[in-house]
N, C-alpha and C positions, 0 to 999 in steps of 0.2 A: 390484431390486424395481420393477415397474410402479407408475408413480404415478397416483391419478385426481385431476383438475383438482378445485376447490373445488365443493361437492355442497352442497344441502340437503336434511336430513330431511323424510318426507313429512308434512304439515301436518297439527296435530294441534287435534282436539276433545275437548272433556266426552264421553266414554261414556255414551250415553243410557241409563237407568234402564229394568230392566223392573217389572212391577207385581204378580203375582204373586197376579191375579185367583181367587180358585175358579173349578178346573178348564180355567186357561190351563194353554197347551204348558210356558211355565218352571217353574210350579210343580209338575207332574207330575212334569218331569224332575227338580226339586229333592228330591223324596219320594221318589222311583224312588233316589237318588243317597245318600238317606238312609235306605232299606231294603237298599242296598245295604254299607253301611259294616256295617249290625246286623250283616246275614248273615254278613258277611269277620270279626264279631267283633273286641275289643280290638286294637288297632295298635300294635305293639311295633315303636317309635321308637329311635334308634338314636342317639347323636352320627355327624357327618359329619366324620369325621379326614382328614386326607392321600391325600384322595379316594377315601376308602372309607368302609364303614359298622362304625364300633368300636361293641362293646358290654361295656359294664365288668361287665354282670348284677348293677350299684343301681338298681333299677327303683322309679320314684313313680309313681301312677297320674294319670291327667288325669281327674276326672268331668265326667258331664255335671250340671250345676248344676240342670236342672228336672226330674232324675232321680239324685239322686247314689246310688242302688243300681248306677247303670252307669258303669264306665269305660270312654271310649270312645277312649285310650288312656293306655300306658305308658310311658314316655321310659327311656331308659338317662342317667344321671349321671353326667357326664365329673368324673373324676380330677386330681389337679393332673400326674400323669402326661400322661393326654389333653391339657391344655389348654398343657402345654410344646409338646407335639408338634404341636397346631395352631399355636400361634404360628410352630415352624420351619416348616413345610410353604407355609403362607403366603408367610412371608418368602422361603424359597425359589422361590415361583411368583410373585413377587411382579414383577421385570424381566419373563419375559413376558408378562405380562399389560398392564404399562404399555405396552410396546414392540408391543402388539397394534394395528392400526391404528386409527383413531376410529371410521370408517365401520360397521368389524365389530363394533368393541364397542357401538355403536349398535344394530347389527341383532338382539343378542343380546336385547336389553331390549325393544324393540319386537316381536319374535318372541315371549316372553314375555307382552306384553301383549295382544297376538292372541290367545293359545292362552286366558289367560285369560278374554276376550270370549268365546270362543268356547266349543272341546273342555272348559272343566275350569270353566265357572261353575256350573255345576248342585252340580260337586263342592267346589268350597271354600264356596260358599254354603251348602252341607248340614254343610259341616265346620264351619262356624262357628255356624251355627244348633246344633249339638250339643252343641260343645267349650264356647261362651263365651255361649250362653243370647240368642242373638237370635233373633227373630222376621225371616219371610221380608223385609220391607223391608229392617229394618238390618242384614242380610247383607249383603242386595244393596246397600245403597250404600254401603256397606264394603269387604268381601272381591272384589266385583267391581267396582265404577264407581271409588271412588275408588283402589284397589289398579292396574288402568288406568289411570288420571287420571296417577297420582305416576311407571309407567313410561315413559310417553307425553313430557308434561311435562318428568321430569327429562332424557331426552336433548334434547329443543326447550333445554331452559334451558344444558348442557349446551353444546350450536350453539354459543348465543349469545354466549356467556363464551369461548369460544373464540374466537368474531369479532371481541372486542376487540382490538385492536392501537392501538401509539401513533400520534396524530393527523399527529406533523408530520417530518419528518427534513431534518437543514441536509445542504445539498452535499456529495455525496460520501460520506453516511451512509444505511445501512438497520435502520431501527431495527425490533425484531419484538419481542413476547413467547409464550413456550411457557408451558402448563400441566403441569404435572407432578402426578403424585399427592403424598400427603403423604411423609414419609421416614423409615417403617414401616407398621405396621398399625394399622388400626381396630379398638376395639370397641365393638361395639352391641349396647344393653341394651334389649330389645323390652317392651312391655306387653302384656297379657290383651286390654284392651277393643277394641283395634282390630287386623284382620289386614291392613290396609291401610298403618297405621304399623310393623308388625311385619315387613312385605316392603320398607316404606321405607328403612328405616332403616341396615340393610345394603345395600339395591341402589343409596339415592345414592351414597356413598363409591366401591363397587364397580363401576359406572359410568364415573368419573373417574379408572378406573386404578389404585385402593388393591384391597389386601386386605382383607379383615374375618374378624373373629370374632365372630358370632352368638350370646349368649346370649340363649335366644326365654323368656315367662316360662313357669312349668307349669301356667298355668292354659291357656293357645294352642297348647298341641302339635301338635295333629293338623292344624288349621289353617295352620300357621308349617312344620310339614314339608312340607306339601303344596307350599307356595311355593318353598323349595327343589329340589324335585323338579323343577318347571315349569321352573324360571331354568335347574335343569341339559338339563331336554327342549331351550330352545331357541340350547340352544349351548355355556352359561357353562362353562367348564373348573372341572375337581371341586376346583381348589385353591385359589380364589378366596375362596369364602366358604367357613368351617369353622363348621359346626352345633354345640353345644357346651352342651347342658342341663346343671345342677349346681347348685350351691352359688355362690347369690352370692359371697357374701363370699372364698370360695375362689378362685373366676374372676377377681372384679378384683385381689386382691392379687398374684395371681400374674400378668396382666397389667402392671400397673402399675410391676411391678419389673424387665422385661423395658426393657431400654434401646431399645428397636427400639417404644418403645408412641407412636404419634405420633396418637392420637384416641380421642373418646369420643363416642358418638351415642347419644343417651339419650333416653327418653321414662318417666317414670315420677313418683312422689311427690318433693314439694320434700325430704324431711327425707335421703331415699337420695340425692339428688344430688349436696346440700353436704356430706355424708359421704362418698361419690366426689371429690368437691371436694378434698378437703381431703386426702382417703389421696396422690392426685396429688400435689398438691403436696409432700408429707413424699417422698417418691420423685423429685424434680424434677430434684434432682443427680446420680443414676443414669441421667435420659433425654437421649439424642442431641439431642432439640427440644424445646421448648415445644410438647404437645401441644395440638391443638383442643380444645376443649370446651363439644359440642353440646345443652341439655338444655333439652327443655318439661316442666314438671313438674304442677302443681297450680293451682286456681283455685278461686275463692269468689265466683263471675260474677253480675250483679244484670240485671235489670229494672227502670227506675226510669219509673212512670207520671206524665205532666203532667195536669191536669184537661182539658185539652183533646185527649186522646189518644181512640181509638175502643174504646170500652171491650171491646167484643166481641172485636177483635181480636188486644188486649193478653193477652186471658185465655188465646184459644184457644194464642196462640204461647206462652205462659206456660207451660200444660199441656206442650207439646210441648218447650219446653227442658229442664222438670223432670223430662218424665218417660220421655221418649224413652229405651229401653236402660235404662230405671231408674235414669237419672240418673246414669251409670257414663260419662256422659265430662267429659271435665276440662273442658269446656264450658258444660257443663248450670247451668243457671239452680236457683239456690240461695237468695240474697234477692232479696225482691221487696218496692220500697217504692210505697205507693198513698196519694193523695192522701185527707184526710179527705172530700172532697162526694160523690167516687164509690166510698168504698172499700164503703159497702152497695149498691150496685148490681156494682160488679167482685166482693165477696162471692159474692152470691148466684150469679150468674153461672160462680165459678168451682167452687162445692162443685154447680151443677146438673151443670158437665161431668164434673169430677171422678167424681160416678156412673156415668156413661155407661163409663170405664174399665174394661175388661176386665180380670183378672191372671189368667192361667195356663200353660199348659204352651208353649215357641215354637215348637213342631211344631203350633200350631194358629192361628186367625185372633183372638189377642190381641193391644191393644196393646202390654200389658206381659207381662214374663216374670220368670225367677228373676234374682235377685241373683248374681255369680261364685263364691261359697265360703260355706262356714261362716265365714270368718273374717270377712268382709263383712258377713254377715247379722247376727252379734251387733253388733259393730261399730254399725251403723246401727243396730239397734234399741235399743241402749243410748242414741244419740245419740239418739233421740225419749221415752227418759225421763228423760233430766237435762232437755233442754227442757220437759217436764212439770215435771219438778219442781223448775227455774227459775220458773214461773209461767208456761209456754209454753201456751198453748190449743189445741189439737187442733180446728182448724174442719173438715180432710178427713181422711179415712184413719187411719192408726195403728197399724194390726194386721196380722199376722203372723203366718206357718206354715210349719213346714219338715218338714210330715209324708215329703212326698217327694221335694221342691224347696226353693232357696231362694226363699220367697216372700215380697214384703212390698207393702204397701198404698201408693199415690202417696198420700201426707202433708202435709198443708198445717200449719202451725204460726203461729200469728201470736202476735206480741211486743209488750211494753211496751216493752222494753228495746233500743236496738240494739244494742248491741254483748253480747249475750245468747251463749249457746254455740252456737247453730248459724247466728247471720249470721257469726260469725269460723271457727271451724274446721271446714276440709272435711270432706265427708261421704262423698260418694262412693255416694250412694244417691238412692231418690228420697223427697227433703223439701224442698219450699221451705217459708221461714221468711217472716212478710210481717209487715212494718212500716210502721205508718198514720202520716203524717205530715202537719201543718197546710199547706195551701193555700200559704199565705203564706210558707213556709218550704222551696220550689223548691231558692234557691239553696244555702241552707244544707245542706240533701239532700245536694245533691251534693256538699257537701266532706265529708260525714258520711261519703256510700257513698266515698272518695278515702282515708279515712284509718281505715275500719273495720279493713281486715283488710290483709297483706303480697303480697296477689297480683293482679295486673293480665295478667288473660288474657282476659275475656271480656265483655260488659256491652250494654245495649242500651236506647236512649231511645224511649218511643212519648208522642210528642204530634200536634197539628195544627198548633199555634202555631208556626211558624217561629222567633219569636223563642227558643220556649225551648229550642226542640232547638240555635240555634247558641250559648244562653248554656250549655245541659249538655255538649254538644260540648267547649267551650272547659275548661271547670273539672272533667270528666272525661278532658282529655288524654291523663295518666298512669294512670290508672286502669285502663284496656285494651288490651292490644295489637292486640284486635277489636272494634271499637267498631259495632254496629250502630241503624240508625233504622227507628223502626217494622217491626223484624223482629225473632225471637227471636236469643236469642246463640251458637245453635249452629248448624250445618251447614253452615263454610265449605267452599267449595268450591277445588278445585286449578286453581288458572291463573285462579280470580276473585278471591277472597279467600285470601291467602297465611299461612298460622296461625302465630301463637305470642305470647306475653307475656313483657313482663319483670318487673322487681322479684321477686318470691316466685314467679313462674311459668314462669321459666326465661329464655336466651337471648336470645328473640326474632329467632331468625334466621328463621323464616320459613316451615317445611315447605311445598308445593304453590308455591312464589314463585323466582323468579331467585337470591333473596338469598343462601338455602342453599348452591349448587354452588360458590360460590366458598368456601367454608367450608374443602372438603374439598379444594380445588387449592394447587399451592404454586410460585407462577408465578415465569420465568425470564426476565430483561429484558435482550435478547440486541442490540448494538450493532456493525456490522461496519461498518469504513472502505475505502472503494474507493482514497483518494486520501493520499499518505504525504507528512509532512513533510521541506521538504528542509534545514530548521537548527528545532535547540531552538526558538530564539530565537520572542520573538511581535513583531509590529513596535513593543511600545513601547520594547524591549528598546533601537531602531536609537539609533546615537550621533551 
């Protein structure tokens, strides 16, 4: 085989955002793309077996959320049949695939994220604006820029972990290490809110040379296929990744007992993890390795305001943590604590924006849109009446309708209480909770927000005072794996700000960062001697 000398990938950027103006070229085409799916009618989704398309005919619908009179599609439900036979077909593609060279498996993902830039953003933008109820922004910096970002990126990060090699070798030694994929397969268990994480998730692993099994969730179908499609358009062979809708609880047990289970790549709720957590291990003595296990799960992310923060500022990014996507990322700003001298001025401020909110359908120019499910919508709406009837005060929003959507009002809640029901348990909707605290009592805040709740994902200081941002810095350490100043707590970016938390919010290894790729490699430290000894002996041996 011809060898080519050592290569770099072509240099990669942020995918610039488009904006999605009324009556811009993208957003026509995004409408045009989404008159197009009505027309082609329900998309009867298939699992991806052994490089084909199985369909078992258990069909769940996927709705669309700010219309659930429409499905806009159908998955077929893989079998614990289906899901043996992905695991073999995997494992069986699984050497060539490794043994494919780096360059080409490189080119596959960056071909990929081309076609996405390009050919098919109108169309996963329109797919996610339908399937999972966003609004033409957080499509696009979702299912397009950051879904870009993470295939771009991951082979850059990818490079570089490969360029590791050891620093020094004595005389006569050449010391190297290889990366190897893991030894079996992966699986990865996708979420609804983002189809950015939901193409990541399989394509890092897959990337570095594993297999994966893909179970995407059913609220992302049409979306999460569409990404499959593309990764197969620009190159990836059909046995790489197995598509594999169904029954949780089906899919990992039946995974997990397979000796050949060498990974888990998860993004989803803390309570399904440490239950994944735990099935792995009761199966530990049946697997070849100590599998990985990769998982961002949940957060209860704050805003904490100093009296010298700009008030105006604090509120608008406030808005936009809590209410961006309706508060449906694990991100999203949840409590928010305000100093007593400005909390009537940051008040009023925030219930004058809070009006300005639009809620309605994400086919139209609203901020906000419907909530994922039925099951969401009570969900948070129950959550806004035990706060009521905790003594929680309703200063914004409140209210609710799901005559043809799920629909619910950005919620503002403020408390006596901190550790009240909705500063501690997630919500996953849009409610911040806001807790007025004395002047005087800064630093204690901070050990308050440090020890309220179990999850350390996301949080964010806005002051002026230098002093206070490096004394909340310090005593908010632990507290976030994303710790922002005078910014809101959501919209890390891939190759700027590298996401994830630990304690109750998972992992911490890193999605969009270098940290990740070495997760899923399982490196070989390779020592070759030029020069042979001519006696056992060492010279202190001599007599």
């Amino acid at each position: 085989m011809a060898s080519l000398a050592h290569f770099k990938v072509p240099a990669v950027e942020n995918e610039p955002n488009l904006h999605y103006l009324p009556g811009s070229a993208e957003r026509k085409a995004v409408d045009a793309a989404i008159a197009e799916y009505r027309k082609a009618g329900t998309l009867e989704v298939p699992c991806f077996v052994g490089g084909k398309e199985v369909k078992t005919g258990k069909l769940t619908p996927q709705k669309n959320p700010g219309n659930y009179a429409e499905d806009v599609a159908t998955a077929h439900q893989a079998d614990e049949e289906t899901v043996k036979l992905a695991m073999e077909t995997a494992l069986g593609a699984k050497r060539e695939w490794e043994d494919m060279p780096w360059n080409d498996r490189a080119a596959i993902f960056l071909k990929a994220a081309d076609l996405i830039s390009g050919k098919y953003r109108a169309k996963i933008v329109a797919a996610t604006m339908l399937g999972q109820g966003k609004n033409y922004w957080q499509a696009e910096i979702d299912a397009a820029a950051e879904l870009i970002d993470f295939l771009r990126f991951g082979v850059k990060y990818a490079e570089e972990v490969y360029s590791i090699q050891p620093p020094k070798n004595s005389k006569g030694i050449w010391n190297r290490v290889e990366y190897r994929p893991l030894d079996g397969f992966v699986l990865a268990i996708t979420p609804f809110n983002f189809t950015a994480i939901a193409g990541n998730l399989p394509a890092a692993p897959a990337m570095l040379g594993n297999v994966v099994l893909w179970k995407p969730s059913p609220l992302a179908i049409l979306s999460n296929y569409l990404v499959l499609e593309i990764l197969h358009e620009a190159g990836l062979p059909k046995n790489v990744i197995q598509f594999i809708p169904g029954p949780p609880e089906m899919i990992c047990n039946t995974c997990f007992q397979h000796p050949d289970f060498a990974g888990l790549h998860f993004t989803g709720s803390t309570s399904v993890f440490k239950h994944l957590w735990k099935e792995i291990a009761q199966n530990i003595d049946t697997l070849k390795s100590y599998p990985r296990i990769v998982g961002e799960t949940g957060g209860k992310n704050f805003h904490l305001i100093h009296p010298s923060a700009d008030i105006q500022a604090a509120v608008l990014q406030s808005i936009r943590a809590g209410f961006e996507y309706q508060g449906q990322k694990c991100s999203a700003l949840s409590r928010a604590y305000v100093p007593e001298s400005v909390w009537p001025e940051f008040k009023n401020r925030l219930q004058a924006e809070c009006k300005k909110i639009t809620l309605g359908n994400q086919e139209e120019s609203h901020f906000m849109g419907p909530v994922i499910s039925k099951q969401s919508y009570d969900k948070i709406t129950s959550m806004i009446e035990k706060a009521k009837k905790a003594g929680g005060e309703l200063i914004a929003g409140g209210g609710s309708d799901m005559s043809t959507g799920f629909m619910i009002e950005p919620t503002v809640v403020l408390t006596k209480e901190p550790k009240s029901i909705t500063m501690v348990e997630e919500i996953f909707g849009p409610v911040i909770t806001v807790y007025v605290y004395p002047d005087s009592e800064f630093e204690e805040t901070c050990k308050l927000i440090d020890e309220t709740t179990s999850y350390a994902l996301t949080g964010a200081v806005f002051a002026q005072d230098r002093a206070a941002l490096v004394k909340a810095s310090a005593l908010l350490r632990s507290s976030a794996g994303n710790f922002y100043i005078n910014d809101k707590c959501t919209g890390a970016v891939v190759g700027q700000q590298p996401f994830g938390g630990a304690r109750g919010s998972g992992t911490n290894d890193k999605a969009g960062g270098i940290y990740l790729t070495s997760r899923f490699m399982n490196p070989r430290s390779i020592k070759e001697n030029f020069i042979h000894p001519e006696t056992f002996l060492y010279p202190s041996n001599a007599q």
